[in-house]
C-alpha positions in Angstrom: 19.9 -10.8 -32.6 20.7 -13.4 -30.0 22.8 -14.0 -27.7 25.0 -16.8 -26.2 25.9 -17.0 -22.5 29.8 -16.8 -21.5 31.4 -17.5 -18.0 32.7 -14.8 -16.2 36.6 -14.3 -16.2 38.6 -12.8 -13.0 40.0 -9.6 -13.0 43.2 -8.3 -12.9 46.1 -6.4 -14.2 46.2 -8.4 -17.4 43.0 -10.3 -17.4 39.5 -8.5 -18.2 35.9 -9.3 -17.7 34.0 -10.7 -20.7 30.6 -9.4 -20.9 28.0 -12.3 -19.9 26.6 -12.2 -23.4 28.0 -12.5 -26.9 25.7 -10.7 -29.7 25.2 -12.3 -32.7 23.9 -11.1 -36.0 22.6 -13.4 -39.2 25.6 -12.5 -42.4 24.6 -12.1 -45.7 24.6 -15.8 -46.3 22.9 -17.0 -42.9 25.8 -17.6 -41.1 26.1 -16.4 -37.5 28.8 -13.8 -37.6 30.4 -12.0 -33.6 29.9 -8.4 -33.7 31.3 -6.0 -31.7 30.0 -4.3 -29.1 30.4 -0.2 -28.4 33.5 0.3 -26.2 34.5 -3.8 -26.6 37.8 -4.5 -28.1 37.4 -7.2 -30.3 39.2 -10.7 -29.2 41.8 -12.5 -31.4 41.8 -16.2 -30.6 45.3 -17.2 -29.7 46.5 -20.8 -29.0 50.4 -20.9 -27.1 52.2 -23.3 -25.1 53.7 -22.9 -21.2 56.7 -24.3 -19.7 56.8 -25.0 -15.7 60.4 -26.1 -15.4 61.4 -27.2 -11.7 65.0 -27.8 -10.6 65.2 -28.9 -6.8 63.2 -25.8 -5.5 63.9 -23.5 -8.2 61.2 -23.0 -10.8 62.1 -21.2 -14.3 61.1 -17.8 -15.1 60.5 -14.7 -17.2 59.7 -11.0 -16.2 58.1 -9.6 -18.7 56.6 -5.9 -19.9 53.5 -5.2 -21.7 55.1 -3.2 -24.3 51.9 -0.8 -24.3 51.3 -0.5 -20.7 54.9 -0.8 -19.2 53.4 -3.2 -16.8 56.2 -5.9 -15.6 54.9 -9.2 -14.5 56.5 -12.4 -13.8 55.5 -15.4 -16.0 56.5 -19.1 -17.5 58.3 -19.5 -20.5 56.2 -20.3 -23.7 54.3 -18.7 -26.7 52.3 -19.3 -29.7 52.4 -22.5 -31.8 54.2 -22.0 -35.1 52.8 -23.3 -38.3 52.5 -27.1 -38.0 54.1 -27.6 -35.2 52.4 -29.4 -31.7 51.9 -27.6 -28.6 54.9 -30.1 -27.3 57.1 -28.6 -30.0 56.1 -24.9 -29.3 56.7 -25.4 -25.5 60.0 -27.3 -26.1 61.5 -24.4 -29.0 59.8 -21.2 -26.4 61.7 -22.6 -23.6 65.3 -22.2 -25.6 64.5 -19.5 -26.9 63.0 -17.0 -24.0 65.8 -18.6 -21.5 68.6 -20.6 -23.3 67.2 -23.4 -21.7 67.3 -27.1 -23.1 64.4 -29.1 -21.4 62.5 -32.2 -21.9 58.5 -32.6 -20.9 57.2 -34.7 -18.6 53.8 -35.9 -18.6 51.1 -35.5 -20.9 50.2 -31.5 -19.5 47.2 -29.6 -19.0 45.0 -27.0 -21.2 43.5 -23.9 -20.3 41.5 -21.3 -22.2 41.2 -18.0 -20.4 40.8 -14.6 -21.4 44.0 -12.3 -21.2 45.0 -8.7 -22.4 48.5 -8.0 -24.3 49.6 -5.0 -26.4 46.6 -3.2 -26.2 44.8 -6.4 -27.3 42.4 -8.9 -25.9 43.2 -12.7 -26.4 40.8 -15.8 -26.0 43.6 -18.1 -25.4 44.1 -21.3 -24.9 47.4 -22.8 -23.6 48.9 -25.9 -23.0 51.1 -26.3 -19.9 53.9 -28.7 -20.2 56.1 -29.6 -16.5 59.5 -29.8 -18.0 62.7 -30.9 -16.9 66.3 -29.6 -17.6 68.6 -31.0 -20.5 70.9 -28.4 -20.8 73.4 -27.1 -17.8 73.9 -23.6 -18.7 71.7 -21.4 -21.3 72.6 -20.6 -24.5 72.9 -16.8 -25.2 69.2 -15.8 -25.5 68.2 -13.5 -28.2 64.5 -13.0 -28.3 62.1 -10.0 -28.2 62.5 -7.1 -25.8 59.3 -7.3 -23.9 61.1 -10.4 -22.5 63.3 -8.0 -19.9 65.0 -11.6 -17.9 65.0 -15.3 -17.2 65.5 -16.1 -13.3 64.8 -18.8 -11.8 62.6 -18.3 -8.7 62.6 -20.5 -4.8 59.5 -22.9 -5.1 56.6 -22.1 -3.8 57.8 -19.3 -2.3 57.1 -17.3 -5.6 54.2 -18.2 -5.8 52.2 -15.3 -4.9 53.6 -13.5 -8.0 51.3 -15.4 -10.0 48.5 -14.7 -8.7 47.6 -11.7 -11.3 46.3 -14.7 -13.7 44.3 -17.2 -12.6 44.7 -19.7 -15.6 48.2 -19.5 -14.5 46.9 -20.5 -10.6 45.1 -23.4 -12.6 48.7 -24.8 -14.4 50.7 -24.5 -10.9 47.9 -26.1 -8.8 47.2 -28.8 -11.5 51.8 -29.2 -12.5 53.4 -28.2 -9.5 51.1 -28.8 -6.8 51.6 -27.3 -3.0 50.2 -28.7 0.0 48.6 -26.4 2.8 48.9 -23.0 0.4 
């Protein structure tokens, strides 16, 4: 067996620690294969898409709920890629459909990979960040899953403390939506 070193990931409500070392075993054909560790739930690799969308000093959100802890947290609009669509798709369609919202993306964005627990899962994701602007003036009725519990939009940078429980998320505001003396 060897092993492979990983960075250390923050801790938080929703984030976990990775262990610093990744075993690996030798498959029947010689190929390295991950295994598992005792107690270690193993990580589905996830790519998704967010959305920071500011109007004047309002900034779009969601409150969600881990539908297996019953944690609520505040987060961006977005979500996993669909079959062969590009992370500017994904962002644009999530956006619609998690807040009724119409917008358009500016800039090229900004990718992140980070560790993050959801359902009772553990996801290696990796997520592209899109800054977005408005298209639409009022949402379209919005009709998406139940863990989604609201969209609000939220006074700039005054809400930005309820962020903090992700740090990949710190990374996308300081990098879209930066604030000077935080």
């Amino acid at each position: 067996m060897t092993g492979i070193p990983l960075h250390l990931h923050n801790h938080s409500e929703n984030n976990i620690a990775v262990m610093s070392k990744r075993l690996y075993f030798r498959g029947s054909l010689g190929q390295p294969d991950r295994v598992c560790l005792t107690g270690i739930i193993p990580m589905q690799t996830r790519e998704r898409t967010g959305v920071l969308c500011l109007e004047d000093t309002l900034l779009l959100t969601i409150e969600q709920e881990d539908p297996t802890t019953k944690k609520r947290f505040w987060s961006f609009p977005g979500g996993a890629l669909e079959a062969g669509e590009t992370p500017a798709q994904a962002a644009v369609r999530e956006c619609l459909e998690e807040t009724g919202y119409q917008v358009t993306l500016i800039g090229s964005g900004f990718t992140n990979q980070y560790v993050f627990r959801w359902n009772g899962k553990i996801y290696d994701c990796t997520t592209h960040w899109f800054k977005a602007e408005l298209i639409s003036d009022a949402p379209s009725k919005v009709e998406d899953a139940d863990y989604i519990l609201q969209s609000k939009w939220l006074k700039w940078p005054r809400s930005r403390g309820l962020y903090t429980y992700n740090a990949a998320i710190m990374q996308a505001l300081d990098q879209l939506l930066p604030v000077h003396n935080v």
